[in-house]
C-alpha positions, 0 to 999 in steps of 0.5 A, a space after each residue: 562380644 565373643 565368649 570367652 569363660 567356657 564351663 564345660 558340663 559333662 558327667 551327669 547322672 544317666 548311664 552314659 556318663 562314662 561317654 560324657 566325661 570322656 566328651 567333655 574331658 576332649 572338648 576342655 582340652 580343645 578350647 583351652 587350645 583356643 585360648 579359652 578360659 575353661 573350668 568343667 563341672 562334673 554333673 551329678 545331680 539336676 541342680 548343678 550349683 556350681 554354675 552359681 560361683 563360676 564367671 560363665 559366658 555360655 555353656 558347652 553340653 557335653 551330657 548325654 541321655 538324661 538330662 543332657 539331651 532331653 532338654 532338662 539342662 537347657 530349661 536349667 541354664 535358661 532359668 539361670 541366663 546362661 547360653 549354651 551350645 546345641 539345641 533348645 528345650 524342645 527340639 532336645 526333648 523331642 530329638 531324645 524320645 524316639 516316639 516323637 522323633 518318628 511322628 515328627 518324621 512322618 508328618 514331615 513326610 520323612 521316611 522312617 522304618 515302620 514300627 508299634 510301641 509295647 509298654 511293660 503294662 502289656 501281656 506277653 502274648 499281645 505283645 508277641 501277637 503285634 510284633 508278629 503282625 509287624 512282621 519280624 525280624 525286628 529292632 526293639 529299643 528303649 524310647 528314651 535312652 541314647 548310645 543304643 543302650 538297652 537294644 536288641 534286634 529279635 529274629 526269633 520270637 522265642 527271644 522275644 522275653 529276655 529282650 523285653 527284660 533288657 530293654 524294659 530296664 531303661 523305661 517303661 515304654 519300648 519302640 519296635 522298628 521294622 529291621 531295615 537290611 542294609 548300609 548304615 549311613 550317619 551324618 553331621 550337621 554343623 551350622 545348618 550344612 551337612 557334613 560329608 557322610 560317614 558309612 559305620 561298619 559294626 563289629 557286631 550285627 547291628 550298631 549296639 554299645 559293643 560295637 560303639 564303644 568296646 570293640 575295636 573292630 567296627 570301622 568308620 568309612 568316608 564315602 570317597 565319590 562325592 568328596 572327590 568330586 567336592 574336593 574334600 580331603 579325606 583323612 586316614 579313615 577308608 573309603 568302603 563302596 560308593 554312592 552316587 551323586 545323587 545319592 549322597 545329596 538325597 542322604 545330606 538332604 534327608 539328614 538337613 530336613 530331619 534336623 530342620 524337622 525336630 528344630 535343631 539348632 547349632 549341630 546334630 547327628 543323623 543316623 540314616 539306613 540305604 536298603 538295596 532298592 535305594 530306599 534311605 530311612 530316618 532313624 533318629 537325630 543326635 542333638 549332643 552326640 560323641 565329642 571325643 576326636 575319635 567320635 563320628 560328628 568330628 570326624 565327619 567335620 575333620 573330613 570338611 577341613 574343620 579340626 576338633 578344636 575348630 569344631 569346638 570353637 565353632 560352637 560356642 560361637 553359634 551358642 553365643 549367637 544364638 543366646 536365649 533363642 529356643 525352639 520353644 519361642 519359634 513354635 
């Protein structure tokens, strides 16, 4: 049997509701398209009691941040016997925390930019002292948050402090990356298969909310070799450089073993960076990224032939197939 009463959850209470809602208000309108039958509820609190007077067949997560994609709603749509989309309660809280995405990497044997952790707790001059140990410049980031909110990137150690107070606005507990010169690759995994890999050309220096959500200068660029090569349409997007064959498998291998890595189910997003020595580097996996059609998961799936109401439908299919099998009983 096929779900067919979609509650679509979007909102919720982190500080990338504004993104969410405008997810969910995409997805809604995509699987009414399909012919499903398809209420929203906007989140705004960790109870969500209003799943307790719809019909609900499975549940489309289209929350991001907290409680979102940190596994909060999942362990709440389990205890209520609710499928849903996405990934399970423990590959979402790992996927959603930085720190523990990178361990997982590197006991994988994944590459990933090396990096400390400085907590609020720290003295500015220990903290300044292991940064300049790590050598700068440097991408400093909140552990738990998404849409690079609460980002800097710190070239100078003079800005060291205001950087901090930024960053320690969204959590205790901060992530300092090696700064990786180079081309910022990400690619979408739908149903345990790579999608074609999409080149970000920030308007800004590096990938931040500005240049995600504000400016319309930053570009999105379909690799172009190797969808030829596929013969896979590309759409109206450019195409910007090339990599080679070889390359682009290595790229989609790395996203799949990433996303296999952390235990990800149904779909995700991964972000990877390309230095000028061939060098690929993991930086993080997305379990809900962006749903709106100009988002970067259905663009990568437009550009395999699926469109975004597809995609949608496509996941709730894989939600309703895989009912109430979580990471959590797999480890």
């Amino acid at each position: 049997m096929k779900p067919k009463n979609i509650v679509v959850l979007m909102g919720g209470i982190s500080p990338e509701r504004e993104i969410s809602l405008r997810s969910g208000n995409a997805v809604a309108r995509a699987l009414k398209g399909a012919g499903f039958n398809v209420s929203c509820v906007d989140v705004k609190d960790e109870k969500i009691e209003e799943l307790d007077h719809v019909e609900v067949d499975a549940a489309f997560i289209a929350l991001h941040g907290y409680f979102g994609e940190d596994g909060g709603v999942q362990q709440l749509l389990e205890s209520k016997g609710i499928p849903y989309t996405g990934s399970g309660i423990n590959a979402s809280k790992l996927a959603m925390d930085k720190l523990a995405t990178k361990k997982c990497f590197i006991k994988a044997g994944l590459k990933t930019p090396d990096y400390i952790t400085i907590t609020e707790f720290q003295e500015l001059a220990e903290v300044r002292h292991e940064i300049i140990n790590l050598g700068l410049p440097v991408i400093l980031k909140p552990t738990r948050n998404g849409s690079s909110i609460g980002i800097s990137i710190i070239k100078d150690i003079n800005d060291l402090s205001l950087c901090l107070e930024k960053a320690f606005e969204f959590g205790y507990e901060l992530l300092v990356e090696k700064y990786i010169q180079g081309r910022e690759f990400t690619v979408g995994i739908l149903d345990d298969k790579a999608l074609p890999i999409i080149e970000i050309k920030p308007a800004t220096e590096f990938f931040n909310y500005e240049a995600k959500y504000k400016d319309d200068r930053t570009r999105y660029l379909i690799i172009e070799t190797t969808l030829e090569e596929n013969g896979i349409v590309s759409d109206n997007l450019s195409s910007v450089g090339f990599l080679s064959s070889s390359l682009y498998r290595k790229a989609q291998t790395l996203a799949l073993s990433a996303h296999r890595t952390l235990g990800c189910k149904g779909f995700s997003r991964v972000d990877i960076l390309f230095d000028d020595r061939d060098n690929f580097y993991l930086l993080e996996v997305n379990t809900i990224p962006g749903f709106t059609e100009k988002s970067l998961l259905p663009k990568a799936a437009k550009a395999a032939g699926v469109s975004f109401t597809s995609l949608c439908e496509k996941i709730v299919d894989l939600a309703f197939q895989n009912t109430f099998v979580s990471i959590d009983e797999t480890t």
